[in-house]
C-alpha positions in Angstrom: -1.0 10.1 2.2 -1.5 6.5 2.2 -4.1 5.0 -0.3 -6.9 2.2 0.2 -9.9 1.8 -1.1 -12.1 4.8 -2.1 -8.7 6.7 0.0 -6.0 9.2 -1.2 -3.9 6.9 -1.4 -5.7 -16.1 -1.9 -2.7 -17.3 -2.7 0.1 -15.2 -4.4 2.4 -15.3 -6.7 6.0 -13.7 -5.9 8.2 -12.4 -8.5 11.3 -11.9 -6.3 13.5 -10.4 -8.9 10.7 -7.6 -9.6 11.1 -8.1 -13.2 9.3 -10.2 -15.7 6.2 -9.7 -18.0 2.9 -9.2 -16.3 1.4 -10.9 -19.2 -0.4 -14.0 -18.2 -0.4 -13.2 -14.3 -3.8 -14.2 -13.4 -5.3 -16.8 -11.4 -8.4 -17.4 -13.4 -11.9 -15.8 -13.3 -12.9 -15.0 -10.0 -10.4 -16.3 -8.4 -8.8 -13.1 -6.8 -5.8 -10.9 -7.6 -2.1 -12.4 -8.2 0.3 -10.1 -6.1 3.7 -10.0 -7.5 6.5 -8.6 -5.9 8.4 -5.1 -8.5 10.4 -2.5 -8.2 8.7 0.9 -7.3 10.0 2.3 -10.9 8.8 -1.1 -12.3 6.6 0.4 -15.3 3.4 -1.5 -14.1 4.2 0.1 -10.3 4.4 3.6 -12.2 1.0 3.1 -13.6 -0.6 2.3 -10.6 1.1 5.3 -8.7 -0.5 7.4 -11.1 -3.8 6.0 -10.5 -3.2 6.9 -6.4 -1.5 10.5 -7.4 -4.5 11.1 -9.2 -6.7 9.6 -6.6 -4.9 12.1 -4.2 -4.9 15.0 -6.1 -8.7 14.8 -6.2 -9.3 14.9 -2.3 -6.1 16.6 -1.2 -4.1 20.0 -1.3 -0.4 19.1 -2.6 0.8 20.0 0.8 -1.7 17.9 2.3 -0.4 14.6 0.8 2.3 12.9 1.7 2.8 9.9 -0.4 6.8 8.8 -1.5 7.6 9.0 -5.1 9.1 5.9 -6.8 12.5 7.1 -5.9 12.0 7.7 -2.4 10.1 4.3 -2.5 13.9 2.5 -3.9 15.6 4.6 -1.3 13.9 4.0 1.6 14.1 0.2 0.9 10.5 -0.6 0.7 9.3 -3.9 -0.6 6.6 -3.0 -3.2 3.5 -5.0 -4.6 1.7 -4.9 -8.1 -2.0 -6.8 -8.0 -3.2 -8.3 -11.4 -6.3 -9.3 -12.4 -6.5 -10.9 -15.9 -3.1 -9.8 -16.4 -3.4 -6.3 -16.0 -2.3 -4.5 -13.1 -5.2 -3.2 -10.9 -3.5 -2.4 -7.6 -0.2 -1.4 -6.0 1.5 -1.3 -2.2 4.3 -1.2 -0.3 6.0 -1.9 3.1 9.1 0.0 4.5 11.3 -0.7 7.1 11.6 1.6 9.8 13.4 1.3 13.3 12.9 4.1 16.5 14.7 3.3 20.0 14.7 -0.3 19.3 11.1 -0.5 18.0 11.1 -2.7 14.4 8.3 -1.0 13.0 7.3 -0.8 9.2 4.8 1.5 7.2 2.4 0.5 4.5 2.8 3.4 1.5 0.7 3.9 -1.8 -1.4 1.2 -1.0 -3.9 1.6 -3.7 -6.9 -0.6 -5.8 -8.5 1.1 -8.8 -12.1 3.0 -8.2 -13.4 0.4 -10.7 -12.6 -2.5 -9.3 -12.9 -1.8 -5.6 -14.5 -4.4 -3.5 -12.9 -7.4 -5.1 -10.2 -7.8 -2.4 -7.4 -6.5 -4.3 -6.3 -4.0 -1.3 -7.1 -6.6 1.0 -4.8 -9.5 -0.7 -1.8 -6.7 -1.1 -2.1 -5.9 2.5 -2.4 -9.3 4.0 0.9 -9.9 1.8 2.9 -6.8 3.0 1.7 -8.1 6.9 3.2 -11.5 5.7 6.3 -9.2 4.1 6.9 -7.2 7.4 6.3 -10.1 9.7 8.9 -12.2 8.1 11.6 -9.3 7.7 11.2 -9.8 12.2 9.1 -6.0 12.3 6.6 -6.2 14.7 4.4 -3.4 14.0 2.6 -1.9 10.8 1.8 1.4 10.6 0.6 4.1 8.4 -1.0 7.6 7.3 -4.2 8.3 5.9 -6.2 10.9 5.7 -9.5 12.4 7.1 -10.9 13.0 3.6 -10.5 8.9 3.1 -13.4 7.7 5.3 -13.6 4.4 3.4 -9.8 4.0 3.9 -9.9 4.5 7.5 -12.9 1.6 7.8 -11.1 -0.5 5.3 -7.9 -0.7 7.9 -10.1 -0.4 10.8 -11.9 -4.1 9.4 -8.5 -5.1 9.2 -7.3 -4.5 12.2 -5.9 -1.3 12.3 -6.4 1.3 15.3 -5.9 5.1 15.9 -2.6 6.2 17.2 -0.8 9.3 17.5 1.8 10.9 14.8 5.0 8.9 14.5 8.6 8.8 12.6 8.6 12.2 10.7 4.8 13.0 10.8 3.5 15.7 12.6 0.0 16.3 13.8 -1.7 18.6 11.2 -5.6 18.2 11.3 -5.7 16.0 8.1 -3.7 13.0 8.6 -5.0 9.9 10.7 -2.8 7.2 11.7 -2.9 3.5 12.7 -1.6 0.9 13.1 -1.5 -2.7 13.7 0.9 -5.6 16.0 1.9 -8.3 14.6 
């Protein structure tokens, strides 16, 4: 399932070769998260992927989650976020291109903050990038796949603009998944 805050699941800097050290990536105290631009098998990525597996694995079933790995992040082309604070990396997401009967449509996945340092706008700075991400790449819709067990996720996109809809791509209904999503 897709991660936000308390879910299963300013200005930024870009790293567009999705390598470099993460040392030093921080825009100061309080200033916010810097959101750099890695590979999904970057090794900060990996570390917060564990964070939202484990994050899953306490609300959900393993059949009742349906996040990508990092290799089915690479192979389904989607761009993917780290967030650090004080050089450390606190939060991950990602945007993948998608495309139905002419619809350019793209899906947030493992967008994720860590529990103890929710409410600091770490989700909210990686998702406004991926909408500037997905906008840019010509999609015109976000969407994604949370779940019902993820109440504060569901608000969290709802306060950003996200609205129910109905199952799409390769989702089916199945009682535990919500989905929204969001023009652009």
């Amino acid at each position: 399932m897709g991660e936000a805050p308390g879910s299963r699941h300013g200005e930024a800097a870009l790293d567009t070769a999705g390598e470099g050290p993460s040392e030093g990536l921080s825009k100061g105290p309080n200033k916010g998260p810097c959101v750099v631009e890695r590979a999904p098998d970057h090794p900060d990525a990996l570390a917060m992927i564990a964070g939202s597996e484990t994050a899953l694995a306490a609300l959900y079933p393993p059949d009742g989650r349906f996040a990508l790995s990092p290799t089915a992040l690479v192979a389904a082309r989607t761009r993917f976020l780290v967030a650090y604070l004080d050089g450390r990396p606190v939060g991950c997401g990602g945007v993948a291109p998608c495309a139905a009967g002419g619809d350019r449509w793209a899906e947030l996945k493992r967008i994720y903050a860590d529990p103890a340092l929710r409410r600091r706008g770490i989700a909210s700075a990686i998702v406004a990038r991926l909408e500037a991400l997905a906008r840019d790449t010509g999609h015109t819709v976000l969407r994604l796949e949370t779940g019902t067990r993820s109440p504060d996720a569901i608000a969290f996109y709802a306060r950003h603009g996200y609205t129910r809809r109905g199952p799409f791509g390769a989702y089916a209904e199945n009682g535990s998944s919500v989905f929204m999503e969001k023009a652009l």
